[in-house]
Structures are given as C-alpha cells and as structure tokens.
mmCIF file as gemmi writes it, N, C-alpha and C atoms, coordinates in Angstrom:
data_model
loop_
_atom_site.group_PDB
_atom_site.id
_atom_site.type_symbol
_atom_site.label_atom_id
_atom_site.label_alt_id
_atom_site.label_comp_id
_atom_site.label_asym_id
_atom_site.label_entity_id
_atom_site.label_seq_id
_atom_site.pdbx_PDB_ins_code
_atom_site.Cartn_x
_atom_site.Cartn_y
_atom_site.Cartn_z
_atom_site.occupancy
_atom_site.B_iso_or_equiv
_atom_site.pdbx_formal_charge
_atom_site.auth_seq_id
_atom_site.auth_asym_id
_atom_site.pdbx_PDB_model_num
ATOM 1 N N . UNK Axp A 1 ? -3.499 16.211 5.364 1 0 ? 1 A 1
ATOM 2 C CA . UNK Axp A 1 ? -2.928 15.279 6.315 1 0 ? 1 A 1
ATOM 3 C C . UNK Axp A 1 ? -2.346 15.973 7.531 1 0 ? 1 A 1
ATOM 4 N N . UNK Axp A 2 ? -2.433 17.42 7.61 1 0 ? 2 A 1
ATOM 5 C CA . UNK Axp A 2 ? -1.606 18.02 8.859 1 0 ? 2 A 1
ATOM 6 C C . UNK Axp A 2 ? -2.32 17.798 9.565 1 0 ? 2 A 1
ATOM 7 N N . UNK Axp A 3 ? -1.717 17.701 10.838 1 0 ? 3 A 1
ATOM 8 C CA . UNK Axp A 3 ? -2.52 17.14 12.533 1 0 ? 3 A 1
ATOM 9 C C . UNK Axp A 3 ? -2.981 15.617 12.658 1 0 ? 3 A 1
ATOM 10 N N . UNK Axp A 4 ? -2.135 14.636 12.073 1 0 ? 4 A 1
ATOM 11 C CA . UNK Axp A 4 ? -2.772 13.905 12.115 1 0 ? 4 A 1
ATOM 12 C C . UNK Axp A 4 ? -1.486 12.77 12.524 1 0 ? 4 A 1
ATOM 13 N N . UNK Axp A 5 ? -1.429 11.832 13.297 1 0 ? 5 A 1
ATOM 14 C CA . UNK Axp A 5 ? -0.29 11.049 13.961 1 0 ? 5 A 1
ATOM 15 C C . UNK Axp A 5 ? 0.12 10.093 13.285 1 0 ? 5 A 1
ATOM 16 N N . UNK Axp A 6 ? -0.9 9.197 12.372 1 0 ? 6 A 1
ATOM 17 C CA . UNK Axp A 6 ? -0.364 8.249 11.686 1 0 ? 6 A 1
ATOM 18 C C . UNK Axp A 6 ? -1.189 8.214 10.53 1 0 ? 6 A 1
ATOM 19 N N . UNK Axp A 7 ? -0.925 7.227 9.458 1 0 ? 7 A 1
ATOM 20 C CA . UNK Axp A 7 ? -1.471 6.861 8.484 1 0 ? 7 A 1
ATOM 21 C C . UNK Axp A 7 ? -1.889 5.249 8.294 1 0 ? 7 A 1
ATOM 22 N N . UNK Axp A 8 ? -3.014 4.533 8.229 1 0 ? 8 A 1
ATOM 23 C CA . UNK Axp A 8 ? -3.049 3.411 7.862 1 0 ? 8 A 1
ATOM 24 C C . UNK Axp A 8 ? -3.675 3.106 6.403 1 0 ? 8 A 1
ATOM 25 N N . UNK Axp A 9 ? -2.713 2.448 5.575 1 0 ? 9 A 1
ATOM 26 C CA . UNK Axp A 9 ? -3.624 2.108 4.499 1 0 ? 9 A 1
ATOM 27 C C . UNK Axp A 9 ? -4.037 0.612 4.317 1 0 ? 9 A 1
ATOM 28 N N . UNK Axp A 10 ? -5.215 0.19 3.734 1 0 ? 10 A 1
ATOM 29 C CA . UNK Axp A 10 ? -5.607 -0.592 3.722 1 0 ? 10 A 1
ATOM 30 C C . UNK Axp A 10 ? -5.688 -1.092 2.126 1 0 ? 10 A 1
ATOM 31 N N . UNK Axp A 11 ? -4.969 -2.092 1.77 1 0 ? 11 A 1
ATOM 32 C CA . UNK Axp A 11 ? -5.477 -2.787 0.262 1 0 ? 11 A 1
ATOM 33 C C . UNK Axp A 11 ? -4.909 -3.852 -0.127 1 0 ? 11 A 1
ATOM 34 N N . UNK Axp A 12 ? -5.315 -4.907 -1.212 1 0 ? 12 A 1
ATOM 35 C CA . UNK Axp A 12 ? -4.995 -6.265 -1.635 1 0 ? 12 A 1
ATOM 36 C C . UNK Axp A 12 ? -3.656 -5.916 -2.266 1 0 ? 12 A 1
ATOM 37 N N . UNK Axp A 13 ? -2.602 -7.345 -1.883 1 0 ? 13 A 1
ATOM 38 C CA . UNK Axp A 13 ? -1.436 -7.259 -2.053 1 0 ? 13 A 1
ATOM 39 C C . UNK Axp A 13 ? -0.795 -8.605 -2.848 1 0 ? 13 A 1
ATOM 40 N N . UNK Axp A 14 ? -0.078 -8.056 -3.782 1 0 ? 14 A 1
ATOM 41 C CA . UNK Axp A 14 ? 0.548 -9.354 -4.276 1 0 ? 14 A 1
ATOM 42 C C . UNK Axp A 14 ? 1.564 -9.252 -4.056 1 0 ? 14 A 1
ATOM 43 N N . UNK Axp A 15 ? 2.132 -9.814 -3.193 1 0 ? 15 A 1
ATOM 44 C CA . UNK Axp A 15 ? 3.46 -10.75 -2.4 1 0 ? 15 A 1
ATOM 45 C C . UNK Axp A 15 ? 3.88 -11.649 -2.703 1 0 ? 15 A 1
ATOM 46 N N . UNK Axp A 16 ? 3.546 -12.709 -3.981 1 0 ? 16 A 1
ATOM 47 C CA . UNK Axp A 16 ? 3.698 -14.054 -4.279 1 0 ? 16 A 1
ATOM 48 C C . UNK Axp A 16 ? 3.149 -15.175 -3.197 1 0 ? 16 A 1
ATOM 49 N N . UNK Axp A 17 ? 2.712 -14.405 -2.045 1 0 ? 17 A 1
ATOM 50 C CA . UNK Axp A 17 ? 2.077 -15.229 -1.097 1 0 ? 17 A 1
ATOM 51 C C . UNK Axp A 17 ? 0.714 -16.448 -1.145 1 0 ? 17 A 1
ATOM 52 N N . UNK Axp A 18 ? 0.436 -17.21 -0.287 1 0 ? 18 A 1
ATOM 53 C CA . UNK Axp A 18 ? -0.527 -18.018 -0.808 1 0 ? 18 A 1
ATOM 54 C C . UNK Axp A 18 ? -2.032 -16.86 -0.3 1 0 ? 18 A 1
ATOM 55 N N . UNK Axp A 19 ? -3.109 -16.382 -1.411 1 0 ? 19 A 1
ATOM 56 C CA . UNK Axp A 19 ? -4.112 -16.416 -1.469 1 0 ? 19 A 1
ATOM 57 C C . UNK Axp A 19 ? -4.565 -15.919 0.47 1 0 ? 19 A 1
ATOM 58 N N . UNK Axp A 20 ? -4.697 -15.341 1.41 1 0 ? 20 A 1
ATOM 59 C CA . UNK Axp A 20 ? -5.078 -14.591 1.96 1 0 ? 20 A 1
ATOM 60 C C . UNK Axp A 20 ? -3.947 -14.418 3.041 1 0 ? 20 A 1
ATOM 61 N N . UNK Axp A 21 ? -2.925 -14.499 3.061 1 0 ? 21 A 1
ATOM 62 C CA . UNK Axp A 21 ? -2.2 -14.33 3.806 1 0 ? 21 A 1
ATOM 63 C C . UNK Axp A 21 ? -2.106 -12.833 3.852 1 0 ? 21 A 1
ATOM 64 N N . UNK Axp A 22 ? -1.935 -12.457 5.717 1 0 ? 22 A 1
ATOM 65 C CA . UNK Axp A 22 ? -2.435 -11.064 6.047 1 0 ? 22 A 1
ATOM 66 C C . UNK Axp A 22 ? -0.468 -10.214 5.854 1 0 ? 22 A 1
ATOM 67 N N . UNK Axp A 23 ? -0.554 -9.204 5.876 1 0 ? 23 A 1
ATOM 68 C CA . UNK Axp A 23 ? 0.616 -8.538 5.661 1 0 ? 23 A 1
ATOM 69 C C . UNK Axp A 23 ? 0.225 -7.28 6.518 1 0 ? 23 A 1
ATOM 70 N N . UNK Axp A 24 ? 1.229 -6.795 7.528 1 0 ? 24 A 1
ATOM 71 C CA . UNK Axp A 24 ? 1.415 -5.575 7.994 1 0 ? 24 A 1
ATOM 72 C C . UNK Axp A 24 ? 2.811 -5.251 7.583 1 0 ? 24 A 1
ATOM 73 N N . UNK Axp A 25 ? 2.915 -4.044 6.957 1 0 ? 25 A 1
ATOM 74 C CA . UNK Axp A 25 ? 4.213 -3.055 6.416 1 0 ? 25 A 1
ATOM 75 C C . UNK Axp A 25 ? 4.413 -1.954 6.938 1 0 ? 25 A 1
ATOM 76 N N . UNK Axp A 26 ? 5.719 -1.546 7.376 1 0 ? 26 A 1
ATOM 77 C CA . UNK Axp A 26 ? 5.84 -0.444 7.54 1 0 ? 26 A 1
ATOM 78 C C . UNK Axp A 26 ? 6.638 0.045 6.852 1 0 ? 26 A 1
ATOM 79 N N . UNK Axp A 27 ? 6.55 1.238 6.036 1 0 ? 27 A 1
ATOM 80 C CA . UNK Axp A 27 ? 7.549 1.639 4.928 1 0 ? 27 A 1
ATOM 81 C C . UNK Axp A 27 ? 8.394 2.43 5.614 1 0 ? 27 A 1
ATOM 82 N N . UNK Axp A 28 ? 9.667 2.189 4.906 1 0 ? 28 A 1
ATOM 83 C CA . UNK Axp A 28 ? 10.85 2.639 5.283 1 0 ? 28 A 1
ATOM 84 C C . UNK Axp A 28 ? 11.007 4.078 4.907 1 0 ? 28 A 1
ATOM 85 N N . UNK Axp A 29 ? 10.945 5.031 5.446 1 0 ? 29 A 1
ATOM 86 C CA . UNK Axp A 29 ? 10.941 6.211 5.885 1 0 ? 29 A 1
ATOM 87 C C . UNK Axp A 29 ? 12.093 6.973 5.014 1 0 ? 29 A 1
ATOM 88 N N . UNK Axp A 30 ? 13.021 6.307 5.164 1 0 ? 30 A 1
ATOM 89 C CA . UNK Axp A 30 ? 14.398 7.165 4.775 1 0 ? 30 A 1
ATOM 90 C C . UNK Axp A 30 ? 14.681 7.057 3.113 1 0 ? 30 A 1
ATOM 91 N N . UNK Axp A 31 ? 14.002 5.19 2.753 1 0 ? 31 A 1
ATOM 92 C CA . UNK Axp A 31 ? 13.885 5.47 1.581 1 0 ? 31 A 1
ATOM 93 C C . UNK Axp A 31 ? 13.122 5.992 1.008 1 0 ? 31 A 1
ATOM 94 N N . UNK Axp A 32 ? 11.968 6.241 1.215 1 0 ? 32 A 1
ATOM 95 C CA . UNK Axp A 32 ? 10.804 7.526 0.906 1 0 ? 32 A 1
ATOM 96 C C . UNK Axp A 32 ? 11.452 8.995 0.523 1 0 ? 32 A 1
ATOM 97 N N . UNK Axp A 33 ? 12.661 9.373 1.038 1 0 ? 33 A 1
ATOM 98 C CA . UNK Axp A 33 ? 13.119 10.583 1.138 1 0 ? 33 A 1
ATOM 99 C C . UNK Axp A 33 ? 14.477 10.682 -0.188 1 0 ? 33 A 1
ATOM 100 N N . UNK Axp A 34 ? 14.808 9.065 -0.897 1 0 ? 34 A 1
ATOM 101 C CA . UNK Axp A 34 ? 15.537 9.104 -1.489 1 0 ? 34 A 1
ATOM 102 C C . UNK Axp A 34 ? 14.754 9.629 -3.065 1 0 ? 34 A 1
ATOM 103 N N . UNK Axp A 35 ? 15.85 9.682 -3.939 1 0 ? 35 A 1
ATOM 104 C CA . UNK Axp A 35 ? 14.965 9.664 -5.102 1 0 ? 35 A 1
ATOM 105 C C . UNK Axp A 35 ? 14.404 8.352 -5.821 1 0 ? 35 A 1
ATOM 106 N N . UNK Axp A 36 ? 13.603 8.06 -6.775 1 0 ? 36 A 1
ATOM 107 C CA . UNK Axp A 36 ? 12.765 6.804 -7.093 1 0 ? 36 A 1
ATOM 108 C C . UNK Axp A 36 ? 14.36 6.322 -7.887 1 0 ? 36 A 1
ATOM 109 N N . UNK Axp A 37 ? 13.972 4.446 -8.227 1 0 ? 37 A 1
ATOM 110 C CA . UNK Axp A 37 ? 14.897 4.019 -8.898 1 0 ? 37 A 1
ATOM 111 C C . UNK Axp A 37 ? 14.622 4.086 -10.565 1 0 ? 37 A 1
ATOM 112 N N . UNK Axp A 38 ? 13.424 4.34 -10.371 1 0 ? 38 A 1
ATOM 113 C CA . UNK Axp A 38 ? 12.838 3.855 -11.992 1 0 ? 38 A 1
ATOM 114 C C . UNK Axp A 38 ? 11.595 5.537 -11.774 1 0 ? 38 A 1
ATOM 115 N N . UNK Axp A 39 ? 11.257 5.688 -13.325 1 0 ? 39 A 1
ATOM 116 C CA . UNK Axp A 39 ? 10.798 6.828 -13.434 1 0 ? 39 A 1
ATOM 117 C C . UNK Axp A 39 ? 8.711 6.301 -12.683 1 0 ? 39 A 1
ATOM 118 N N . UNK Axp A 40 ? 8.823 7.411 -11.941 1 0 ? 40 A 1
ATOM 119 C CA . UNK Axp A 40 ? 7.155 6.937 -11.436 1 0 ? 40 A 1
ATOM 120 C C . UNK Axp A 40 ? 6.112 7.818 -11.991 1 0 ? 40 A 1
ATOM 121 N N . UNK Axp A 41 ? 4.993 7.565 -12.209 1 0 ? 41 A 1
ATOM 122 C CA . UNK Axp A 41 ? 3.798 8.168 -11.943 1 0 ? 41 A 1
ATOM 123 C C . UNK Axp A 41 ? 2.565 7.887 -11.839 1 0 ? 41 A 1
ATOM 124 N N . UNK Axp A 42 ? 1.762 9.053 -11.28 1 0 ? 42 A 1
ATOM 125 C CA . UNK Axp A 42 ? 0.703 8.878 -10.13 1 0 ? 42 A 1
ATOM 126 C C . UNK Axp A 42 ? -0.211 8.74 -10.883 1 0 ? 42 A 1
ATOM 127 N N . UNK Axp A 43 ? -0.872 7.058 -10.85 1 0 ? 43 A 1
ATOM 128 C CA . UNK Axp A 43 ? -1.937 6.835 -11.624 1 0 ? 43 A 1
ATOM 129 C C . UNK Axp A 43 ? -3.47 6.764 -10.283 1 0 ? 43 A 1
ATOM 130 N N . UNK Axp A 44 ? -4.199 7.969 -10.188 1 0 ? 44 A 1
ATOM 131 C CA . UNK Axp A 44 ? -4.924 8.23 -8.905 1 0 ? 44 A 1
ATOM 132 C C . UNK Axp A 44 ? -6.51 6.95 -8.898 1 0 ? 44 A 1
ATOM 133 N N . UNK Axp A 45 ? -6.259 6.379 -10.794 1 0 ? 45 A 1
ATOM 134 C CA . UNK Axp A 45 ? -7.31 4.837 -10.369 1 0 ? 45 A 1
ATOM 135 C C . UNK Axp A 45 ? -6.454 3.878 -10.052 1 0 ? 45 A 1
ATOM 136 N N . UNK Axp A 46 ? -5.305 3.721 -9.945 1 0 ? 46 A 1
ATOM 137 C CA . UNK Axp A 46 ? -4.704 2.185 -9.467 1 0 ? 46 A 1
ATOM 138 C C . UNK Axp A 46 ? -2.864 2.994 -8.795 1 0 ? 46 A 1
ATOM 139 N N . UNK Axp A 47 ? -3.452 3.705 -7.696 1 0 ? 47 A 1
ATOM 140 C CA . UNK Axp A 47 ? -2.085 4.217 -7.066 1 0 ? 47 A 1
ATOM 141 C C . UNK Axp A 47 ? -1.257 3.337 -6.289 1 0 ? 47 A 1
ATOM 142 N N . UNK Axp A 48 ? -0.209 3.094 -6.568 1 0 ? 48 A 1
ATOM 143 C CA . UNK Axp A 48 ? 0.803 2.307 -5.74 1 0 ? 48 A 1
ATOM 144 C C . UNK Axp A 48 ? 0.765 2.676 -4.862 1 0 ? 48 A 1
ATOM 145 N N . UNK Axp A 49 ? 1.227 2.43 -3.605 1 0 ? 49 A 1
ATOM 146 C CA . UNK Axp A 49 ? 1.329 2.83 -2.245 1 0 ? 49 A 1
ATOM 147 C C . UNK Axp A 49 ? 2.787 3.408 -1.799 1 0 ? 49 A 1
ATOM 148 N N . UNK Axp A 50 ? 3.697 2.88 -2.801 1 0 ? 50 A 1
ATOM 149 C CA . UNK Axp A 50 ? 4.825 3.697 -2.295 1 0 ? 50 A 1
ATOM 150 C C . UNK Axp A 50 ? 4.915 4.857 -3.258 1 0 ? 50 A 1
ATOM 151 N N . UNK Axp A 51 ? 4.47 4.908 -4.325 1 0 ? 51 A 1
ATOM 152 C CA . UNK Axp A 51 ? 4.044 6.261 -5.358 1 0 ? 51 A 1
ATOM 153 C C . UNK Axp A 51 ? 3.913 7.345 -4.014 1 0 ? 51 A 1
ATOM 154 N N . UNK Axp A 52 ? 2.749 7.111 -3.769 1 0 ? 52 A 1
ATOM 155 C CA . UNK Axp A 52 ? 2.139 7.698 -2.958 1 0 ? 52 A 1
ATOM 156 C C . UNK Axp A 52 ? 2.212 8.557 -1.513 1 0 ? 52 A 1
ATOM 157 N N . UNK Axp A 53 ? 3.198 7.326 -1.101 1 0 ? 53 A 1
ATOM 158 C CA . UNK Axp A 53 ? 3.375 7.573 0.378 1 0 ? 53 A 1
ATOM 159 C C . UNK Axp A 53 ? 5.094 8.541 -0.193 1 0 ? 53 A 1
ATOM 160 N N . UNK Axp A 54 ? 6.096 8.242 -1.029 1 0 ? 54 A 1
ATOM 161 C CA . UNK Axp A 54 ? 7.112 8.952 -1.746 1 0 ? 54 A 1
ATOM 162 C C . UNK Axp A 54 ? 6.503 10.345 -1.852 1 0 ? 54 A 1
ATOM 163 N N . UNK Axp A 55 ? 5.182 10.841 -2.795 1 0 ? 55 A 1
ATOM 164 C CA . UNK Axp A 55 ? 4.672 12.253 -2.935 1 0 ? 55 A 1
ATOM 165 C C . UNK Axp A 55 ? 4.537 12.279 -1.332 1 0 ? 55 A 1
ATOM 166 N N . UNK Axp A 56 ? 3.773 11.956 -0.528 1 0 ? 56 A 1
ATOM 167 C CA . UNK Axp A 56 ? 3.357 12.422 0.601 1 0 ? 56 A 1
ATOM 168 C C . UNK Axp A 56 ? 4.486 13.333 1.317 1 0 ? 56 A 1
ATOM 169 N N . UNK Axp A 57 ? 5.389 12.361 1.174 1 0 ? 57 A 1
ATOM 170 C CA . UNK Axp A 57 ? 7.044 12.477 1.829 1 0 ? 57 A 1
ATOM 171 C C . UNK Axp A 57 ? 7.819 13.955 1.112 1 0 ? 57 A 1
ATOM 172 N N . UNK Axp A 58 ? 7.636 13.616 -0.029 1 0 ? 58 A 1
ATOM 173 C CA . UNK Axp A 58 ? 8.293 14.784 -1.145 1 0 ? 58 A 1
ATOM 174 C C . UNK Axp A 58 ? 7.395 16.361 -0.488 1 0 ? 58 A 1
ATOM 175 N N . UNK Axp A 59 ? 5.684 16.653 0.039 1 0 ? 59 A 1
ATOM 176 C CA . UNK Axp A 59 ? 5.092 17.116 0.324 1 0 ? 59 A 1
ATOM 177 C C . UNK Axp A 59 ? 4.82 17.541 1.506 1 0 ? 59 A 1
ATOM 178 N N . UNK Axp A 60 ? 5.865 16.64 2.571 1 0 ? 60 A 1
ATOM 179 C CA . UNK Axp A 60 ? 6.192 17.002 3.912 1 0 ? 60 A 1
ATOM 180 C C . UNK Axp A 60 ? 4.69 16.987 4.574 1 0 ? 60 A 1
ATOM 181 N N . UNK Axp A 61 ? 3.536 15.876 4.019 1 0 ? 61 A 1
ATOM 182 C CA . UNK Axp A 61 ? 2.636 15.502 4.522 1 0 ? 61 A 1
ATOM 183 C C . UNK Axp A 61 ? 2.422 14.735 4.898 1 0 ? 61 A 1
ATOM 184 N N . UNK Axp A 62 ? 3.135 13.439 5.274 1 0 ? 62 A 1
ATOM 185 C CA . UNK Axp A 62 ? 3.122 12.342 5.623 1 0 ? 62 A 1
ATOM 186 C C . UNK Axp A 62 ? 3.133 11.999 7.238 1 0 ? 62 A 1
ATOM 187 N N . UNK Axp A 63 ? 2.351 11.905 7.788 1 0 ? 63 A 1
ATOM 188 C CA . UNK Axp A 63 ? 2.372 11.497 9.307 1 0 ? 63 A 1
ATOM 189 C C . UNK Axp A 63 ? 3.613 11.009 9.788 1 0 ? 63 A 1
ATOM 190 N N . UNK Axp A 64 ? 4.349 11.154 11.02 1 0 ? 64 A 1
ATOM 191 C CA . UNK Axp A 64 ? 5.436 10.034 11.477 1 0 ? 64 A 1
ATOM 192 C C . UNK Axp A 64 ? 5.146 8.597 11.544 1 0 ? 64 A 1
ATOM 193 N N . UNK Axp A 65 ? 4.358 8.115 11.716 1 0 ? 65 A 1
ATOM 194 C CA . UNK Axp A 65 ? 3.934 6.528 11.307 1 0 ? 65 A 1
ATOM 195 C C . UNK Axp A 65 ? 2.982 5.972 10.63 1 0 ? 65 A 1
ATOM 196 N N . UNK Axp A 66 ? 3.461 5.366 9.279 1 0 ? 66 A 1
ATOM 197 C CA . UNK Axp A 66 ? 2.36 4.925 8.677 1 0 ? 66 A 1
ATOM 198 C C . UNK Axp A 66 ? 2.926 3.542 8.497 1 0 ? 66 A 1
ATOM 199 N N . UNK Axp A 67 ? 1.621 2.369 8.486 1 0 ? 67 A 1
ATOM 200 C CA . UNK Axp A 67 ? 1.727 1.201 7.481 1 0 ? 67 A 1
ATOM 201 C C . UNK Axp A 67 ? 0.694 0.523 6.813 1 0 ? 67 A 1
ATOM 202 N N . UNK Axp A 68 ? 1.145 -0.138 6.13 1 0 ? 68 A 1
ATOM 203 C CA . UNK Axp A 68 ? 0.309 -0.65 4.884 1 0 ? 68 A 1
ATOM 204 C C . UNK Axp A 68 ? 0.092 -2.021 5.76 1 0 ? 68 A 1
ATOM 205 N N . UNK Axp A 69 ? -1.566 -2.117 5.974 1 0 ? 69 A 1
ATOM 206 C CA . UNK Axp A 69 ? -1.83 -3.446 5.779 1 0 ? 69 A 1
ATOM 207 C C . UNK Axp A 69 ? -2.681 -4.423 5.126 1 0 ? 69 A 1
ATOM 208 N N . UNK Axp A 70 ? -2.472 -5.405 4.855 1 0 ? 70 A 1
ATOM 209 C CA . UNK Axp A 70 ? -3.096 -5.626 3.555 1 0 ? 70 A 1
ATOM 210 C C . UNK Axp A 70 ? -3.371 -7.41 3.222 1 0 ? 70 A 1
ATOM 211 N N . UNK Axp A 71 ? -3.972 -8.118 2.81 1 0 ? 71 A 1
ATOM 212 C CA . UNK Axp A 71 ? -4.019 -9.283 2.429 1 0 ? 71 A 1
ATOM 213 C C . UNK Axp A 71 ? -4.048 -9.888 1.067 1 0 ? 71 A 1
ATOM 214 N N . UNK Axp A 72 ? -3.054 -11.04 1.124 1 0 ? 72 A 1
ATOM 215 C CA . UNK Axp A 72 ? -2.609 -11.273 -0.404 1 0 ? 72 A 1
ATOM 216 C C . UNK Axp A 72 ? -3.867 -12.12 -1.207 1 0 ? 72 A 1
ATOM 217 N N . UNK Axp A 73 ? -4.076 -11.552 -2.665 1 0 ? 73 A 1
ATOM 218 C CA . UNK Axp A 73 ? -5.059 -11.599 -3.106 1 0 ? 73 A 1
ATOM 219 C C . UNK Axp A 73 ? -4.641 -12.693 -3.953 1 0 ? 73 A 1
ATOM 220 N N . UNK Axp A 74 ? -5.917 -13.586 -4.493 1 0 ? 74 A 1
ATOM 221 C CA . UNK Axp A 74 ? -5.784 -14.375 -5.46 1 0 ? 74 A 1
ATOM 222 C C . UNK Axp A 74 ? -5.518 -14.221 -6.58 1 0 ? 74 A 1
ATOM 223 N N . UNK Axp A 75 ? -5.674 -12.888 -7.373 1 0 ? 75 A 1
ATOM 224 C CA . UNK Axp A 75 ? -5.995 -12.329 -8.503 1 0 ? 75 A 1
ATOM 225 C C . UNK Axp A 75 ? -6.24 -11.048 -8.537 1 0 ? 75 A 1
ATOM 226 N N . UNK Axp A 76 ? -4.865 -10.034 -8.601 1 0 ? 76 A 1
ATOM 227 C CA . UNK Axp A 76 ? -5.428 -8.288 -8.838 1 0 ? 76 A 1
ATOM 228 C C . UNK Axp A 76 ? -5.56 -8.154 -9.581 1 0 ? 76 A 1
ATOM 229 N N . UNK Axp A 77 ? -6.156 -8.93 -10.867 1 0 ? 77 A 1
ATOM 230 C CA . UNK Axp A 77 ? -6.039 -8.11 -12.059 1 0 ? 77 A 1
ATOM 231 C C . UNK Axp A 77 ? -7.599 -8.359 -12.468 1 0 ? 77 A 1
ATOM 232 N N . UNK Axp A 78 ? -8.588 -8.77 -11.636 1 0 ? 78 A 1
ATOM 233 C CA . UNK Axp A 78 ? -10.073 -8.891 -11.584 1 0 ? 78 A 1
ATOM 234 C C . UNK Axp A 78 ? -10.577 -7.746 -11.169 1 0 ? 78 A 1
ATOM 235 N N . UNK Axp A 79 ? -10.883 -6.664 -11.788 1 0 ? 79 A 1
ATOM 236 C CA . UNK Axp A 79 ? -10.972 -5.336 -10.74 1 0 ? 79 A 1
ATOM 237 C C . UNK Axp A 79 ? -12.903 -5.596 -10.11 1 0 ? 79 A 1
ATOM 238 N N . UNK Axp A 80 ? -13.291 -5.415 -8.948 1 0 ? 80 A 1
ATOM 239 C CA . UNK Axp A 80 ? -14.532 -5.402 -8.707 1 0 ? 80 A 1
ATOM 240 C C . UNK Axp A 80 ? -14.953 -7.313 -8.46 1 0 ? 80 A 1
ATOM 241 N N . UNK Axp A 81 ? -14.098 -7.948 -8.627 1 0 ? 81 A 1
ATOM 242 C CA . UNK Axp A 81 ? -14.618 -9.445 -8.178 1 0 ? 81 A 1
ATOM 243 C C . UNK Axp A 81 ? -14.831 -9.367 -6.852 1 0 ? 81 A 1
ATOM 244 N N . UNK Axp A 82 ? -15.456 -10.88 -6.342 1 0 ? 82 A 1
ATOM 245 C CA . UNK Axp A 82 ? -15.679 -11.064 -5.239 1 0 ? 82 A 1
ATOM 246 C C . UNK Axp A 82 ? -14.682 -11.972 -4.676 1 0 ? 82 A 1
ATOM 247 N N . UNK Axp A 83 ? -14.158 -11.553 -3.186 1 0 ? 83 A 1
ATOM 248 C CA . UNK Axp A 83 ? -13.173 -12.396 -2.79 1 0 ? 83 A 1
ATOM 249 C C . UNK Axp A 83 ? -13.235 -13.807 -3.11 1 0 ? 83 A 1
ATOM 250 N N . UNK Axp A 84 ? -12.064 -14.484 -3.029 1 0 ? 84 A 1
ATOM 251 C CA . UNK Axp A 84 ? -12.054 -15.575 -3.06 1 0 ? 84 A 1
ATOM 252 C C . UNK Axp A 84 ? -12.381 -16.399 -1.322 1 0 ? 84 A 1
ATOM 253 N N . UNK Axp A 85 ? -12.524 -17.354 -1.46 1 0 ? 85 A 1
ATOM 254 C CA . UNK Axp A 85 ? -13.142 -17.916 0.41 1 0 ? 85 A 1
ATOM 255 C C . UNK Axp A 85 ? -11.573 -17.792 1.526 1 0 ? 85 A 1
ATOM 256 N N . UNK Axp A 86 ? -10.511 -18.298 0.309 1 0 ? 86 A 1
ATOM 257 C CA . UNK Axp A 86 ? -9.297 -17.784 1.591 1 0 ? 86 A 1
ATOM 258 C C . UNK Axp A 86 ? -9.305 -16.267 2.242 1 0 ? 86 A 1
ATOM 259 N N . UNK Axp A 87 ? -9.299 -15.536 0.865 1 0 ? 87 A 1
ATOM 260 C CA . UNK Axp A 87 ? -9.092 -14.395 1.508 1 0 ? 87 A 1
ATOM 261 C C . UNK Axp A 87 ? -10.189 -13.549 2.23 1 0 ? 87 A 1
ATOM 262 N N . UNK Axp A 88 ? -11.437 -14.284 1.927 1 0 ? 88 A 1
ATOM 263 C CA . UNK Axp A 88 ? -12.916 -13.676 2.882 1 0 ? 88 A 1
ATOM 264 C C . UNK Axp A 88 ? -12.358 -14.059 4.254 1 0 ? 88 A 1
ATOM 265 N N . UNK Axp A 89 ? -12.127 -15.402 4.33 1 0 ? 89 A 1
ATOM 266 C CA . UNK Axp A 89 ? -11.617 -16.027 5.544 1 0 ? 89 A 1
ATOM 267 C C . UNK Axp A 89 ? -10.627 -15.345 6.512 1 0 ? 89 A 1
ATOM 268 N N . UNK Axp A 90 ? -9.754 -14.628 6.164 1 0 ? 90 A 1
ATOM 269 C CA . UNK Axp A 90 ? -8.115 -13.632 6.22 1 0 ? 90 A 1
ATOM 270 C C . UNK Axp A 90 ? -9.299 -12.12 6.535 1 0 ? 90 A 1
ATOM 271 N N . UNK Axp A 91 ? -9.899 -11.935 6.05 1 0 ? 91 A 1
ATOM 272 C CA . UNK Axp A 91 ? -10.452 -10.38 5.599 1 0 ? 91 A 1
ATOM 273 C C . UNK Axp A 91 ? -11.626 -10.229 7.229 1 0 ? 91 A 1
C-alpha cells in the first residue's frame, strides 16, 4: 500500500437498511489506532472491513483517506447469489 493516497473499498453491507440502499463510509481514523473492544480475527475468506483497515493502521499502511462504499444487501448470508432487482437497481 506505500505510495498510494487513498483507499476505496467496495462491498455488500448490512445496515438494517432497506435492500439497496447505497452507503459511503468513512472510517474513523483515530479509532482505528485504539485497541479493538472485543477480541478480533482475520478471517482473509469473509474479512471485515474494520478488521482490516485496524491491521492496516496497526501496519502503518493505510493511506490518509479511505472509505467504504457499499450497498445494503438483501441477504449476506447467500454467498455467490444473484442480486436481488433493488440492489441491481442501486449497483
């Protein structure tokens, strides 16, 4: 990640939101630098994004601006389905 200005990640989000509603995040920086509240780890087939972007941080690899954007999914627990029409619609 050195030389590089920002980070964007892209992936389906459950927010409790309705079914494709779009989400831009920007993670909070400072809490990245705190320690976790609950014990974490890095599962590299289904990585959380703040797992992640926390190691990045811990690794002093993390760009000065990153955010997560992402659209709320009908169902993450379908791995490999096909969108649903809201969120094709959103996507």
């Amino acid at each position: 990640m050195d030389g590089y200005d920002a980070l964007i990640i892209i992936d389906a989000l459950d927010r409790g939101a309705p079914p494709g509603k779009v989400f831009v995040l920007e993670p909070d920086a400072e809490a990245l630098r705190n320690p976790p509240t609950r014990h974490e780890a890095t599962d590299l087939h289904q990585a959380d994004p703040e797992v992640v972007l926390r190691m990045a941080t811990a690794l002093k690899t993390l760009p000065p601006r990153a955010w997560i954007g992402g659209c709320q999914a009908q169902d993450c627990d379908d791995l490999g389905a096909a969108l649903t029409e809201a969120v094709a619609r959103a996507v």
